[in-house]
C-alpha positions in Angstrom: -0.3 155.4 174.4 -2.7 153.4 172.5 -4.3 150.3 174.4 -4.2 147.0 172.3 -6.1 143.7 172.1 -6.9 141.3 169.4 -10.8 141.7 169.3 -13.1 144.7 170.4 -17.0 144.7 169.9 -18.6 147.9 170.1 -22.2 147.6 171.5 -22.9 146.0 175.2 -26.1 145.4 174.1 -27.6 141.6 173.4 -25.8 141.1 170.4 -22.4 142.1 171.7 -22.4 140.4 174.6 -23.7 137.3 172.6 -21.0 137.7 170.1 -18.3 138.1 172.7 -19.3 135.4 175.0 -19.3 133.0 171.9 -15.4 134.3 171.1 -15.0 133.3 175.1 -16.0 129.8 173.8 -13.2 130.1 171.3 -10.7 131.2 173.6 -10.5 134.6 173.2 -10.7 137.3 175.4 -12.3 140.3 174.0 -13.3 143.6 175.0 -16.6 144.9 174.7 -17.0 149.1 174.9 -20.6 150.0 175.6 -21.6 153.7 175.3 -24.4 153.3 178.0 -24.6 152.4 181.4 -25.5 149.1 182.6 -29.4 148.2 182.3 -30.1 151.3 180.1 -33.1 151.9 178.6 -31.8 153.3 175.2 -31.3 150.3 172.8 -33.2 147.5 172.6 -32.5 145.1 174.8 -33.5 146.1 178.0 -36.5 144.8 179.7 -38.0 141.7 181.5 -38.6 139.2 179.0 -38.6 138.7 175.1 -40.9 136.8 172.8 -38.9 132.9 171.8 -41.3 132.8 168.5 -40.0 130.1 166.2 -42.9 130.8 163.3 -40.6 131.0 160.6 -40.3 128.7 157.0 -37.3 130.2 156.0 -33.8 128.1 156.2 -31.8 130.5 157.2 -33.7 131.8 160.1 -34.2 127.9 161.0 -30.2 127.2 160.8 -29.7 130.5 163.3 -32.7 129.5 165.7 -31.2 126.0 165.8 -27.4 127.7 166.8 -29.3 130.5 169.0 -30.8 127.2 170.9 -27.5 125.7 171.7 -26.6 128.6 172.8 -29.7 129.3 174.9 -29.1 125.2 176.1 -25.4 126.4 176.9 -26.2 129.5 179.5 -28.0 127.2 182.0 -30.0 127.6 184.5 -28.0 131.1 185.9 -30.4 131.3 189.1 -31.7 128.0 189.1 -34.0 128.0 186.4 -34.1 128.3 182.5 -33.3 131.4 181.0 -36.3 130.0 178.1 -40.1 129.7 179.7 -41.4 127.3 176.9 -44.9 127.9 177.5 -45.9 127.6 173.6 -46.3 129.8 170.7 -49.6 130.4 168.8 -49.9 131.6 165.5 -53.1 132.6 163.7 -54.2 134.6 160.7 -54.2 134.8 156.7 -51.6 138.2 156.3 -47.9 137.9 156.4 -45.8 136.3 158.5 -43.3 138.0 161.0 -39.7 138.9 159.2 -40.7 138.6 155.5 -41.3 134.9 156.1 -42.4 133.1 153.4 -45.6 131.1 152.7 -48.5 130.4 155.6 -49.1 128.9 158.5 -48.7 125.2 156.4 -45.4 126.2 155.1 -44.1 127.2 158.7 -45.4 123.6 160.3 -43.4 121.8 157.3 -40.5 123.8 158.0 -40.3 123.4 161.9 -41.6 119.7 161.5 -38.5 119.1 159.0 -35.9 120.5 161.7 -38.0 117.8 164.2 -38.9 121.4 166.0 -42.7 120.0 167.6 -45.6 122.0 166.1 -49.2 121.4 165.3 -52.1 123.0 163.7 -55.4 123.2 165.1 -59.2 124.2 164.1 -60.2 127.6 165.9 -62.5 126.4 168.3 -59.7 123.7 169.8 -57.5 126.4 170.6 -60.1 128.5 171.9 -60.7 125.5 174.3 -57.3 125.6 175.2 -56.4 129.4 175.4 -59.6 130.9 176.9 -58.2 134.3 177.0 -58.0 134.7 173.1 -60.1 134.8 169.7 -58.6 132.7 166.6 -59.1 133.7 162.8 -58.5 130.8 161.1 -56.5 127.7 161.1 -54.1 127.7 164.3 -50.1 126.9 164.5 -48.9 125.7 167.4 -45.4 125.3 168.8 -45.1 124.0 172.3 -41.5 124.1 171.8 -41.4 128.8 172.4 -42.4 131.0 174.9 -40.1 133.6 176.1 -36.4 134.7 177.1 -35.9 136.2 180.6 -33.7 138.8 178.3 -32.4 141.2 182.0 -31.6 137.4 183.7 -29.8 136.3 179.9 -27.7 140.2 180.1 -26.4 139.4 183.2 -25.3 136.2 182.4 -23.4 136.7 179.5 -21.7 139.5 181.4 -20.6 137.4 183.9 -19.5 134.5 181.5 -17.8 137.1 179.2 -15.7 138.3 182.7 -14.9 134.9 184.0 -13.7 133.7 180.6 -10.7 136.6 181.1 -12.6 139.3 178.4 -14.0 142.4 180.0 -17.3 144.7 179.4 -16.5 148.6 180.2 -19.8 150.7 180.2 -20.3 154.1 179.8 -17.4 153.8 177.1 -18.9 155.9 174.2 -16.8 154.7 170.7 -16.5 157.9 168.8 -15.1 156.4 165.5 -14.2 153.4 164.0 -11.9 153.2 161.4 -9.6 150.1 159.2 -6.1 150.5 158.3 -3.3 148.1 157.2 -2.7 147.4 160.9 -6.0 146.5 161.9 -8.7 148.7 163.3 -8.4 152.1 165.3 -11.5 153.0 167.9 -11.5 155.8 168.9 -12.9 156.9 172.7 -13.5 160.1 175.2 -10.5 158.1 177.2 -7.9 157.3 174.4 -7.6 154.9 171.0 -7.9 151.0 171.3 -6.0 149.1 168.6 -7.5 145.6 167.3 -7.0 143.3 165.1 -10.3 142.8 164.6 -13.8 145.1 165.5 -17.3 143.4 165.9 -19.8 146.3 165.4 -23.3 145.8 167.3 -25.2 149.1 168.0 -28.0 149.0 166.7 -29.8 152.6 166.2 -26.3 153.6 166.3 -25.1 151.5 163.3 -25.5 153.9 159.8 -23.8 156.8 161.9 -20.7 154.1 163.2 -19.9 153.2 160.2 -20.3 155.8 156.8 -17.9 153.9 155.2 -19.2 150.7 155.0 -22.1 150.5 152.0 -25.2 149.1 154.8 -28.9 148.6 153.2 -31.1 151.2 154.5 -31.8 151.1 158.3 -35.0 152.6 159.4 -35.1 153.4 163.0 -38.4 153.0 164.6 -40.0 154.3 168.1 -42.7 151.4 168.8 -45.1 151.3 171.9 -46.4 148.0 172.4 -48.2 147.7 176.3 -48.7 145.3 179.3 -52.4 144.3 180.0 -53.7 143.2 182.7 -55.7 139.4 182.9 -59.6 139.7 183.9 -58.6 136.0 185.6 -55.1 135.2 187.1 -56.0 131.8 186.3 -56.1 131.8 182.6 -53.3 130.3 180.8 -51.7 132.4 178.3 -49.3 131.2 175.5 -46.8 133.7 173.3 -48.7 134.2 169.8 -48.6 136.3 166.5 -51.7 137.3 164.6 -50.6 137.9 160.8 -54.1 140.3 159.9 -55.3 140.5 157.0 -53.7 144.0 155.4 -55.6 147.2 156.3 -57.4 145.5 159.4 -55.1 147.0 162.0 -51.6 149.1 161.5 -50.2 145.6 161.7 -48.8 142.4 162.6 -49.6 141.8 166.4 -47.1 139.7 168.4 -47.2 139.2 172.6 -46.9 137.1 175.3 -47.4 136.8 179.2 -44.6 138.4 181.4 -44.9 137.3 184.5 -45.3 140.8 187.2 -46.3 142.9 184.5 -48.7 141.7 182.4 -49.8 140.2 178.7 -47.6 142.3 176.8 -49.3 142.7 173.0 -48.0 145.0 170.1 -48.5 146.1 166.7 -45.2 145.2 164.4 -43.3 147.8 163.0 -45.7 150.2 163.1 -44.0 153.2 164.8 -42.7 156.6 163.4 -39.1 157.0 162.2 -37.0 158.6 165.2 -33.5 160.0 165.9 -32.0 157.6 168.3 -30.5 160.4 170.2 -33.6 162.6 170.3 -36.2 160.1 171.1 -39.4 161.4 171.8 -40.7 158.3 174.3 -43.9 158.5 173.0 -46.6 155.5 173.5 -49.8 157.1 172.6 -49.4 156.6 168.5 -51.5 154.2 168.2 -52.7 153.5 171.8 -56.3 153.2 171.1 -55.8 150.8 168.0 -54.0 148.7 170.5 -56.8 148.8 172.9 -59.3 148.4 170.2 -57.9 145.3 169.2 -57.2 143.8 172.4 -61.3 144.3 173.2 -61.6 142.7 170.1 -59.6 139.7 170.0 -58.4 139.3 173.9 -61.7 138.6 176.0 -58.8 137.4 178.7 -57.1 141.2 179.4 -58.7 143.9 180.4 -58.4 146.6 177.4 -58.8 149.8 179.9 -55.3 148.5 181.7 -52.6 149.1 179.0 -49.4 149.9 180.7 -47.2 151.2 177.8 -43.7 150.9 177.1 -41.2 152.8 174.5 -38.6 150.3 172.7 -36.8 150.7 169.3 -36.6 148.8 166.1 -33.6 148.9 163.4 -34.9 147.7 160.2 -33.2 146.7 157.0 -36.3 147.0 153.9 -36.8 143.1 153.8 -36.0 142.8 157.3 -33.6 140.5 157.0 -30.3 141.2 159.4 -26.5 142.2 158.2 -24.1 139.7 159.5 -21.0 140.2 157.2 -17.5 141.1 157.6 -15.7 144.3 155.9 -12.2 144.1 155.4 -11.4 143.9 159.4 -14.8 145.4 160.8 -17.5 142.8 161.3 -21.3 143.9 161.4 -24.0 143.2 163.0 -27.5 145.2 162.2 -31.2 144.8 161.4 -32.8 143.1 163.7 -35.8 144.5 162.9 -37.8 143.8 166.6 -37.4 140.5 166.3 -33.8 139.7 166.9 -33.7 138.7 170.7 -34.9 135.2 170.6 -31.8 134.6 168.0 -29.2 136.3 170.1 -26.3 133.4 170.7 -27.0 132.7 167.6 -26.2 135.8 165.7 -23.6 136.1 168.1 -22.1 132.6 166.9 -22.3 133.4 163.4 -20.0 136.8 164.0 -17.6 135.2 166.1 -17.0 132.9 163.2 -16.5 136.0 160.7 -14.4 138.0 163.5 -12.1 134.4 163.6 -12.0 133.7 159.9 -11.7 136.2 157.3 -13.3 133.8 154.8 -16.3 132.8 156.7 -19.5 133.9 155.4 -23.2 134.3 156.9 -26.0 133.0 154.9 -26.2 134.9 151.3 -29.4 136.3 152.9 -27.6 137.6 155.7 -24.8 139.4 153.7 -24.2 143.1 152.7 -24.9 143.5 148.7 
């Protein structure tokens, strides 16, 4: 006999759990089928922390950081302290910006200084001053107002809100199919067939494969290997930061930040070979000694000999912009392109609202065409 419910989301990863803690909020109770066990290492949002970096121009990625900070605001402090370490973001360097953002560093000041979101630029020697452990190129950005998400402590605790609020999270539930009919949506399990009104789709890797017959841009899947190095001085202070290089320098973009126990994690951006989710090689040593190369370089603070490195996925859409739009009764979530995390209850807002209302609509940005 099939089992019924009004909403299912399919993917337990960051973006599921966001979206189905935000249809909690709503009064709903949905269920949330996850193919992997809790804490896996699979998708991409395992881990200890992940970068809060705000450097962005663009509207639409200032409107979903604005709802992804209520939401943030809205966890609490789970274990007596904030899920968000806002020790700062700085942001250096002529190239592009993270995520296809538009303009420079003077475009992303305007842009968080019109959304009252603190920022500042500095000369490179003042930031030297005040972050000993790095080099600057250029005119500085800072943002005291980023830092880091505790992203295993922010997992659990949309777990637990999503079970108190009456919905439930089964792991180790692989979704074979999904499929839309006049009745709603069929998924398909190992255990039996759910019946919903309404799906949520948020699997990341998994997303082209879930769904052939929705029309989805392109989504490249990418094994990258950033790595944890280790301070030459405990004491030094360490903000997040992004280094937008000037094209050819380096393989690309670097992003990091301190996490506390393990390191200053740094990493180049979308960099990494194109892999088979389900036949993922692990590899870190692609471009290892780039990595170290550039952390003797432009990280006198870390010890360049220490990498410790670590194997996480991207799911990129060509302009890296994300899919959040609804299909008939299947809503879609896709394309975070590494940089997703830090917007999480935000995303997860925005496809509540199309998994409510059938004519809701994400930013045009945001939609499939």
């Amino acid at each position: 006999m099939d089992e019924k419910t009004r909403v299912v989301v399919v993917g337990g990863g960051i973006m599921g759990l966001s979206t189905a803690w935000a249809l909690t909020r709503r009064g709903e109770r949905p269920l949330v089928l996850e193919r992997f066990a809790r804490g896996h290492t699979r998708g991409a949002s395992h881990g200890a922390t992940r970068n809060v970096n705000n450097a962005y121009a663009d509207p639409h990625y200032l409107d979903l950081l604005a709802r992804a900070r209520e939401g943030w605001d809205a966890l609490g402090e789970p274990d007596g302290e904030p899920l968000l370490r806002l020790h700062g973001l700085v942001s250096h360097g002529s190239g592009a910006a993270l995520g296809g953002t538009g303009g420079g560093l003077a475009d992303i000041h305007a842009g968080l200084t019109s959304r009252g979101i603190p920022s500042e630029l500095l000369d490179p020697a003042e930031a030297a001053r005040r972050w000993t452990g790095m080099r600057f190129d250029g005119t500085v950005l800072h943002s005291p107002d980023a830092g880091v998400v505790r992203a295993a402590v922010a997992m659990r605790t949309l777990e637990q809100r999503i079970t108190a609020a009456g919905g439930e999270v089964r792991w180790e539930t692989p979704v074979e199919d999904v499929s839309q009919d006049a009745d709603g949506v069929r998924i398909r399990t190992a255990t039996g067939i759910v019946r919903a009104e309404v799906a949520v789709v948020t699997v990341g890797a998994w997303t082209a494969r879930m769904l052939p017959g929705i029309a989805l841009p392109p989504l490249r899947v990418t094994e990258e290997s950033p790595a944890h190095f280790a301070p030459r001085h405990p004491s030094t202070a360490w903000p997040s930061f992004n280094h937008f290089v000037t094209p050819g320098s380096w393989p690309g973009n670097v992003y990091g930040m301190p996490s506390p126990g393990e390191g200053v994690k740094v990493g180049f951006h979308l960099v990494g070979d194109e892999v088979d989710p389900d036949a993922r090689p692990f590899r870190t040593d692609v471009h290892a000694a780039a990595l170290a190369d550039y952390v003797a370089e432009w990280m006198p603070g870390l010890e360049p000999c220490t990498a410790d490195p670590i194997s996480c996925t991207y799911t990129s859409t060509p302009d890296e912009a994300f899919v959040l739009d609804r299909v008939g009764r299947i809503v879609v979530g896709a394309g975070f392109s590494g940089q997703g995390f830090k917007f999480a209850p935000g995303v997860g807002a925005v496809l509540a609202d199309l998994a409510e209302d059938p004519s809701a609509q994400a930013d045009p940005v945001f939609r499939l065409r």
